[in-house]
C-alpha positions in Angstrom: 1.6 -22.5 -11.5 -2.2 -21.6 -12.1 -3.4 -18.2 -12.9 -4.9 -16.3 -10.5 -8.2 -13.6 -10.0 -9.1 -11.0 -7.5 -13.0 -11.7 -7.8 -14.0 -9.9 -4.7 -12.9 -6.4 -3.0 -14.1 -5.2 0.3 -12.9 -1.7 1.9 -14.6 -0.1 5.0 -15.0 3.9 5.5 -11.6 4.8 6.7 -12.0 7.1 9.9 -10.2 8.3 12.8 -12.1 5.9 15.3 -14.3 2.9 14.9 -17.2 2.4 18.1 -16.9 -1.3 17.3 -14.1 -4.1 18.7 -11.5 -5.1 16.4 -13.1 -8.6 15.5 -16.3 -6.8 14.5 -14.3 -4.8 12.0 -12.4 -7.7 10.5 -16.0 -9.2 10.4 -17.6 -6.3 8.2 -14.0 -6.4 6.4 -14.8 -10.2 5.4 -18.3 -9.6 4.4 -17.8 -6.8 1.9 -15.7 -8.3 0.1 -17.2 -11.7 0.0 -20.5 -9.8 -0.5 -18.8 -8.2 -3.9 -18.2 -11.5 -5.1 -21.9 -13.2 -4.2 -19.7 -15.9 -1.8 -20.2 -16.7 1.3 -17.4 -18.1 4.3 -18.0 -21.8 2.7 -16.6 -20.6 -0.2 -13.1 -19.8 1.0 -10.4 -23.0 1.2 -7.7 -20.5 3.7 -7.6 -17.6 5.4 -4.3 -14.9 5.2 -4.6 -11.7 7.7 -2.5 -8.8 7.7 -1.0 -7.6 11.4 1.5 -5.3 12.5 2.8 -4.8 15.4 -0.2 -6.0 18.2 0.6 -2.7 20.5 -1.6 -0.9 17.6 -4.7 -3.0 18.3 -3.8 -3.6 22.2 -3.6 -7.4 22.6 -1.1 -10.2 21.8 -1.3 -12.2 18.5 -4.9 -11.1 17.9 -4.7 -13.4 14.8 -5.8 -15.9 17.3 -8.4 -13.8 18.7 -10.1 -13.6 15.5 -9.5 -16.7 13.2 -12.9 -18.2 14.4 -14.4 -14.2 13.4 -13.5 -14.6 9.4 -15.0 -18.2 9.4 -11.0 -20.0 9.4 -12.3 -22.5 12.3 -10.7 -25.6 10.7 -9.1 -24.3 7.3 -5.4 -23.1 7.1 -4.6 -19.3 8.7 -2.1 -17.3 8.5 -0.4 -14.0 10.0 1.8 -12.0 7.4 3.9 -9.1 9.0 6.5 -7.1 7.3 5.1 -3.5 8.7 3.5 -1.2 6.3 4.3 -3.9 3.2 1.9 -6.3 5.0 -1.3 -6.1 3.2 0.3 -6.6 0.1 2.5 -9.3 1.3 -0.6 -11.0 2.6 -1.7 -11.0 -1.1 1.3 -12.7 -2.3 0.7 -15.4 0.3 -2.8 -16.1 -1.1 -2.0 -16.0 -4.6 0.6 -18.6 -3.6 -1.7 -20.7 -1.6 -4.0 -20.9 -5.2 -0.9 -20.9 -7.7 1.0 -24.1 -5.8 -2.9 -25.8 -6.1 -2.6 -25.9 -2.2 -5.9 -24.2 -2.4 -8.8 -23.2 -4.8 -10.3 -19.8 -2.6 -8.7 -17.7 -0.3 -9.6 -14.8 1.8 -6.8 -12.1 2.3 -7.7 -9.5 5.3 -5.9 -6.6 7.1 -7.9 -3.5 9.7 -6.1 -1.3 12.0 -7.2 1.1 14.4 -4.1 3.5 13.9 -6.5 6.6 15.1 -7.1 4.8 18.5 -3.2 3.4 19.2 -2.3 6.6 21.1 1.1 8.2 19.6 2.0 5.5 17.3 5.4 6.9 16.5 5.9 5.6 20.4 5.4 2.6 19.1 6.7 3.1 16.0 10.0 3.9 18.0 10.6 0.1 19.0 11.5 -1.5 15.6 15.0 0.4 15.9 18.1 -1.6 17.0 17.9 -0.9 20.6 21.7 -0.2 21.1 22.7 1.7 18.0 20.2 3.3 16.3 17.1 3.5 19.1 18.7 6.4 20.9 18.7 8.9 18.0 15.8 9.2 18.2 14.7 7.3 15.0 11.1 6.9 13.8 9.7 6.2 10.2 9.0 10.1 10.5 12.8 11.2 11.5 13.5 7.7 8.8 12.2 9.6 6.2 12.7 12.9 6.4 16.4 12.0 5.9 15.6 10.4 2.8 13.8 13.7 1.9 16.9 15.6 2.6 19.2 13.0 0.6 16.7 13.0 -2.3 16.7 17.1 -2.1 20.6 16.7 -2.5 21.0 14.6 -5.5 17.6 15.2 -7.4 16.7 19.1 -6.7 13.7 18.4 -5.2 12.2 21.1 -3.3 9.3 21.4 -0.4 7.7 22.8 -3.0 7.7 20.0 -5.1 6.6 17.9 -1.7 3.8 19.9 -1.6 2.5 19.6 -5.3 2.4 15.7 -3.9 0.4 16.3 -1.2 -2.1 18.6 -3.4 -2.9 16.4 -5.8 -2.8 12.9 -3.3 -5.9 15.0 -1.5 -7.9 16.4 -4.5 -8.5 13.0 -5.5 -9.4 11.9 -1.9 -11.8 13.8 -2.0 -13.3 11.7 -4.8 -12.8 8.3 -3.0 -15.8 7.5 -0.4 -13.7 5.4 1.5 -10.6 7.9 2.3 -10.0 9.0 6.0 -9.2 12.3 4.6 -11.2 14.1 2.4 -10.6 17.8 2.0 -8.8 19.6 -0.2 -5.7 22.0 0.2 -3.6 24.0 -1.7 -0.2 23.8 -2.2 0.3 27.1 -0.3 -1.5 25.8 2.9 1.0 22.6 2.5 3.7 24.7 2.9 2.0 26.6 5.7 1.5 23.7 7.7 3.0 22.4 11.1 7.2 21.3 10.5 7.4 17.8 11.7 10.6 16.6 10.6 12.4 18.9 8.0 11.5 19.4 5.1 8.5 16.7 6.3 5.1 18.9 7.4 1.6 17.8 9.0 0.0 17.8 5.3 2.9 15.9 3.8 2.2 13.2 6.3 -0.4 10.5 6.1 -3.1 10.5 8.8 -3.8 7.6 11.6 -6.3 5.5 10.3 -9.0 3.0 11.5 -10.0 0.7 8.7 -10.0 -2.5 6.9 -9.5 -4.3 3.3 -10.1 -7.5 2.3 -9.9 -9.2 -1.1 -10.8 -12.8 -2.3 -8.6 -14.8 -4.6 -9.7 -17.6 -6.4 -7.9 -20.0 -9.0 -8.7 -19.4 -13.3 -11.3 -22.4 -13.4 -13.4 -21.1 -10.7 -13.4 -17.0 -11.4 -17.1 -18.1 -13.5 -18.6 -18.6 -9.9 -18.3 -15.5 -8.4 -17.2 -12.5 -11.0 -17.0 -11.6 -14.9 -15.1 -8.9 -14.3 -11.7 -10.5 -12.5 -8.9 -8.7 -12.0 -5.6 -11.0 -13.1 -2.6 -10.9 -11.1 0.1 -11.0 -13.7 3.1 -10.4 -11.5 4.3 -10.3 -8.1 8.4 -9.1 -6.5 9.1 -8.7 -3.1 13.1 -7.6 -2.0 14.4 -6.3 1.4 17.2 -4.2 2.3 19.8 -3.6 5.2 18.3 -3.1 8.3 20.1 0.2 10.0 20.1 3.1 9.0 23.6 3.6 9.6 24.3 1.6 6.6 22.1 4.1 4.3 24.1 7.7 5.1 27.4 8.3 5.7 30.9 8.0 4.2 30.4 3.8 3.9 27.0 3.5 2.6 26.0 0.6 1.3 22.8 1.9 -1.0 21.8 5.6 -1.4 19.0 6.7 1.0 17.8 8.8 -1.7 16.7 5.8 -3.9 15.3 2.5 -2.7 17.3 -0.5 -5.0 15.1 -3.2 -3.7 11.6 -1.4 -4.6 13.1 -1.4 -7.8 13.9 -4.9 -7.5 10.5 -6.0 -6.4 9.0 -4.2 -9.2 11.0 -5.3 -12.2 10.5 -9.2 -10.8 7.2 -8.3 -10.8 7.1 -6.5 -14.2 9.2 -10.1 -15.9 6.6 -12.0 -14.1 4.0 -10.2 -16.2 6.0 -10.3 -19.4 6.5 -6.2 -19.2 9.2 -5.0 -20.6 8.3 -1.2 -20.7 6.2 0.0 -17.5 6.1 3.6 -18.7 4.4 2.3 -21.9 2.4 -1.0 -20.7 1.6 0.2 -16.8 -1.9 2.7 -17.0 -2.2 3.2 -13.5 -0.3 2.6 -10.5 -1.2 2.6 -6.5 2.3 3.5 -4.8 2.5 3.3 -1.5 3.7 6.9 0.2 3.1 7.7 3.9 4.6 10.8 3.3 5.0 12.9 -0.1 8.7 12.4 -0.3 8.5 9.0 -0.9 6.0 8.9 -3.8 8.5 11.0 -6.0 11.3 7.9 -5.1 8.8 5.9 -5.9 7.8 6.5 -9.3 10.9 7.1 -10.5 12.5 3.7 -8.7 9.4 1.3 -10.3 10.4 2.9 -14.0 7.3 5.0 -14.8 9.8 7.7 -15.7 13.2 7.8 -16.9 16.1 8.9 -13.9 15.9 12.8 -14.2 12.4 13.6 -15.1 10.5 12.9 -12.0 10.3 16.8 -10.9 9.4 18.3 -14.6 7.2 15.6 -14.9 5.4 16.3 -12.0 5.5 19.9 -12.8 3.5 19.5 -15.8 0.4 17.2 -14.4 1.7 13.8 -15.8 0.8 12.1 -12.5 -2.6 13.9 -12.7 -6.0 11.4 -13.4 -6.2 12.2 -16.8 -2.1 12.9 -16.8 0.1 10.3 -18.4 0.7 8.2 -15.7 -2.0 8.3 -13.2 -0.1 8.0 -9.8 -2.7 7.0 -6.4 -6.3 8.4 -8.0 -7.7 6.9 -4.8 -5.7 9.6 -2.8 -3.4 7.1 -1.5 -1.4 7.0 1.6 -1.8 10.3 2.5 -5.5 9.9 2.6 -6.1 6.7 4.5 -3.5 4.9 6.5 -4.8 1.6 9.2 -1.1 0.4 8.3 -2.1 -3.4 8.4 -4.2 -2.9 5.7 -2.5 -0.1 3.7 -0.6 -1.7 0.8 -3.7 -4.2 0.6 -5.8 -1.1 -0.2 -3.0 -0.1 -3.0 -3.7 -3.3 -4.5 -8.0 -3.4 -4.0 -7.7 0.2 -5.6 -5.5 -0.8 -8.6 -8.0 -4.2 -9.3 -11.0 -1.7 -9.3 -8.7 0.8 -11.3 -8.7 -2.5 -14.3 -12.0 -3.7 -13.4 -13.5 -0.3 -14.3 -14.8 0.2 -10.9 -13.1 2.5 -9.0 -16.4 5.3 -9.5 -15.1 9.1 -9.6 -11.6 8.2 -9.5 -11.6 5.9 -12.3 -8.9 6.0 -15.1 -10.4 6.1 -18.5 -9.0 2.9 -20.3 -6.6 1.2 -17.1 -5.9 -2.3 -18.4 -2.5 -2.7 -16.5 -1.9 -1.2 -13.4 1.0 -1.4 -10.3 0.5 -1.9 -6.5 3.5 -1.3 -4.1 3.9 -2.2 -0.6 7.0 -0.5 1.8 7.5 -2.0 5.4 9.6 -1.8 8.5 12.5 0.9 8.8 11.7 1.3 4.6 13.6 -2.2 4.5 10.7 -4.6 3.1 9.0 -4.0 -0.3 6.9 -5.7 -2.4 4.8 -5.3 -5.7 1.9 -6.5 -7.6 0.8 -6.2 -11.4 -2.6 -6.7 -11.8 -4.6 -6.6 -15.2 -8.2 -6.5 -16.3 -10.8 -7.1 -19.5 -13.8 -4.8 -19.2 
């Protein structure tokens, strides 16, 4: 298995519409990160893109409608879906494509156009088993606002705490050029805002995005051509659990909704990978991906940046802050820029600028090590990345 480097990182200007066609925003996608690392299309041995479902961008496998638009006429493509995980799942096909020696230089990609899609949730509705489950009606909104109750019920958390989330994900959005969302709020307008899905409210929710992210991967003997600054992906985990929800609440569950056991899974593969065997001493940073502020809290606490118990006080007290403890989303995160394809892609561009020392006003004095998270489908797929940097 050879090493491998992120040696190029290319994010558009998140925004609730785009004037231009999809393949013109893949295009600009490509060229900004294959501007960052001096390359051009030659450069690149594969191509991976990052779709979810095609109703978001109104066609039918647009991967073929836009192969030819990255440059991939004639090299290996391929399509990664696993819903919001994608963009990080799309990474862990190119680094395998470069650690097998199958090839040297690849170009990852993912846009959406969330903010033009309509009600997404509509969409959203159809990856529910249509004879059980469908009916309900489920949604990832309805999804996880149970998982918000559950996590209320055996942790104490309270909207409150929800809210403390959501206030600190869009203070440091408001330091990120590139986040959809940009204004701050306090925790009191939080609470004030629209009820959605109890205890779920409009500024607990991430917004509908139109954006993209591309990064470019290369193998350890050819970082010298494009970068000095690489950032090193140490480890990688992906795990999956059940698909219906039926089989998360109720008398015969089979994992508590409150926690997610294979987030955990995918992060402590990834963590061995890496040769970690403390995160909450050896991770700096971490990029976690949360649609809504519920699901950060699980998620810190399920990737072991805290011990089981402290997540709230912790919180409380600013450790998740910039210049807390354990930095959680600087760039804002979820809640600030969401064109799903490319979402958990961005988690992973913002942790390599986080270790590359780039990440401007929401950098992390000192990040060396740093985590990137990926959740997908009905919260079933979910994957993670440790990435690390010398600056």
């Amino acid at each position: 298995m050879r090493d491998v480097a992120i040696v190029g990182i290319g994010q558009t200007k998140h925004s609730g519409n785009r004037e231009d066609t999809y393949q013109e925003l893949i295009y600009e996608t490509a060229q900004l990160a294959l501007k960052d690392a001096n390359a051009s299309i030659k450069d690149i041995d594969a191509g991976v893109i990052s779709i979810v479902p095609d109703a978001f961008i109104g066609t039918v496998h647009p991967e073929r409608w836009v192969a030819d638009t990255v440059g991939a006429k004639g090299k290996p493509f391929m399509r990664v879906n696993t819903g919001g995980a994608s963009g990080l799942s799309a990474v862990q096909v190119g680094y395998y494509h470069i650690a097998s020696g199958l090839a040297d230089t690849v170009l990852v990609l993912g846009a959406d156009r969330i903010g033009e899609s309509g009600d997404a949730q509509t969409i959203l509705n159809r990856i529910w088993d249509p004879i059980y489950e469908r009916a309900m009606p489920l949604n990832t909104i309805t999804m996880l606002a149970f998982q918000a109750v559950r996590f209320m019920e055996k942790y104490g958390m309270t909207e409150r705490h929800m809210a403390m989330v959501s206030e600190r994900s869009h203070r440091n959005g408001v330091l990120n050029p590139n986040a959809h969302v940009r204004k701050q709020f306090t925790i009191e307008k939080i609470l004030e805002s629209r009820m959605i899905s109890y205890p779920i409210k409009l500024l607990d929710a991430c917004p509908k995005s139109s954006g993209g992210c591309a990064l470019l991967l290369t193998a350890a003997d050819h970082v010298h051509k494009f970068t000095d600054r690489p950032a090193w992906i140490r480890g990688i985990g992906h795990s999956s659990e059940t698909y219906f929800m039926g089989d998360r609440v109720g008398p015969k569950v089979e994992g508590d909704h409150a926690d997610s056991p294979a987030l955990t899974k995918a992060a402590f593969d990834a963590y061995k990978m890496a040769g970690i065997t403390d995160p909450i001493a050896e991770i700096d940073v971490a990029e976690l991906y949360a649609p809504f502020s519920n699901i950060e809290l699980h998620a810190i606490q399920d990737v072991g940046l805290v011990e089981e118990g402290e997540i709230l006080t912790k919180l409380e007290n600013g450790h998740f802050e910039i210049d807390g403890g354990m930095p959680i989303n600087p760039s804002g995160g979820v809640l600030c820029a969401n064109p799903i394809a490319a979402t958990a892609m961005i988690r992973v561009a913002e942790a390599a600028l986080q270790v590359t020392n780039r990440a401007g006003a929401h950098q992390v004095k000192g990040a060396k090590k740093a985590l990137a998270t990926g959740i997908g489908g009905d919260h079933q797929f979910f994957g993670a990345v440790v990435l690390e940097g010398t600056y």
